[in-house]
C-alpha positions as CSV (number, residue, x, y, z in Angstrom):
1,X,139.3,208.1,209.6
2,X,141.5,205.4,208.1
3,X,144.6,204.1,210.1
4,X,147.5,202.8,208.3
5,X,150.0,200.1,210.0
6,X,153.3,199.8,208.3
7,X,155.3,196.8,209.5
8,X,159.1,196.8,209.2
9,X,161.0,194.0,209.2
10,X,165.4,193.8,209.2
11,X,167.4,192.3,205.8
12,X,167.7,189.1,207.9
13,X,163.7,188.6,208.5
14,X,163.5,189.7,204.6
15,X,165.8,187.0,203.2
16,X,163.5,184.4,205.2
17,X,160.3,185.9,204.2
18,X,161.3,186.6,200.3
19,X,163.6,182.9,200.4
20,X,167.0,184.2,198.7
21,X,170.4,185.1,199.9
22,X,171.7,188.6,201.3
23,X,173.2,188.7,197.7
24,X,170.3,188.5,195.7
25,X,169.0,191.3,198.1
26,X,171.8,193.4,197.5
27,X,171.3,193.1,193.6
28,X,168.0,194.1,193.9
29,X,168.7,197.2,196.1
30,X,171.3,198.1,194.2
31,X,168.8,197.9,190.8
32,X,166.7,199.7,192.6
33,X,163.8,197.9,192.3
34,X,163.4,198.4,196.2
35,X,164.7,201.0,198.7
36,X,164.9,200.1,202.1
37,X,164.9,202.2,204.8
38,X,168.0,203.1,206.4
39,X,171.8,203.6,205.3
40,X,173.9,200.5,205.4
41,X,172.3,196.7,205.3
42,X,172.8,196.3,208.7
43,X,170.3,199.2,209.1
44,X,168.2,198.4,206.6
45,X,164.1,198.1,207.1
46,X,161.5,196.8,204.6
47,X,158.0,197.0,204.7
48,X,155.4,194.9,202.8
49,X,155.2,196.8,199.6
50,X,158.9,196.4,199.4
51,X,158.8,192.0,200.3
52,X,156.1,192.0,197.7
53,X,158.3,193.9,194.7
54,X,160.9,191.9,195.6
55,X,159.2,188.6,195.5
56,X,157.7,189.4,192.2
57,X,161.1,190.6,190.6
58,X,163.0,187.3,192.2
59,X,159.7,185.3,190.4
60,X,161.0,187.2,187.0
61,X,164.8,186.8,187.1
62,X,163.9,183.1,188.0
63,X,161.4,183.0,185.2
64,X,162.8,184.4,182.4
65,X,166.7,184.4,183.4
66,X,167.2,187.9,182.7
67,X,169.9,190.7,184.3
68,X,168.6,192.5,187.1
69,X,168.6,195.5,185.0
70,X,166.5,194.0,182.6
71,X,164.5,192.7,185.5
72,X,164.3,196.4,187.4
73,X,162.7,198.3,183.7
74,X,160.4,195.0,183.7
75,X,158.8,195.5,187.1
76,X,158.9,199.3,186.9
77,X,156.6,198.8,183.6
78,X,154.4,196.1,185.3
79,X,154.1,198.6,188.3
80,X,153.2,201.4,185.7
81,X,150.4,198.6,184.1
82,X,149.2,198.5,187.2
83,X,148.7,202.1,188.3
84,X,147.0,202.8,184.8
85,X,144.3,199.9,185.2
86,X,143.9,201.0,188.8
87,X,143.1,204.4,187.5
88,X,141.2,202.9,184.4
89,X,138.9,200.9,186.9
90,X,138.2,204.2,189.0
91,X,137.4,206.6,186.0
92,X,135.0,204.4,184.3
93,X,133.3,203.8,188.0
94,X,132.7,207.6,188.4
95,X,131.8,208.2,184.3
96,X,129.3,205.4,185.2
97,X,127.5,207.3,187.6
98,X,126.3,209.8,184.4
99,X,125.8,207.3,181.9
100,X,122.3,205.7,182.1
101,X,122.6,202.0,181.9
């Protein structure tokens, strides 16, 4: 049995943790690159998955000085990279368990 712990932290702890202004959060929400949880800011909850998109897409804007538009296609394509070497990695472990080495 595998236990999951999701930690939620508010839009002020977030803004600390990621190290930008409630703006830059609101751009990024509003891209949809995240989704908190909840209706209004004030209400808002984010969890790790969400600091961690958000730090890499404040890394890109910084980066490469693009819109956040441009910014929310790029990390949804990096996300996508991901996902397809993740499942890359775990077909060729189970093919390798009928290929003789």
């Amino acid at each position: 049995m595998q236990i999951e712990y999701s930690v939620s932290i508010n839009l002020d702890e977030a803004c600390l943790e990621i190290g930008i202004e409630y703006e830059q959060v609101y751009a990024i929400v509003e891209n949809g690159i995240i989704e908190p949880e909840g209706a209004q800011p004030d209400n808002w909850l984010f969890d790790l998955d969400m600091i961690c998109r958000a730090k890499r897409a404040i890394r890109l804007q910084r980066d490469l000085q693009l819109d956040w538009s441009a910014i929310a296609l790029l990390v949804s394509l990096l996300d996508e990279r991901d996902r397809l070497r993740a499942d890359n990695d775990q077909l060729r472990s189970q093919l390798e368990k009928f290929i003789p080495n």
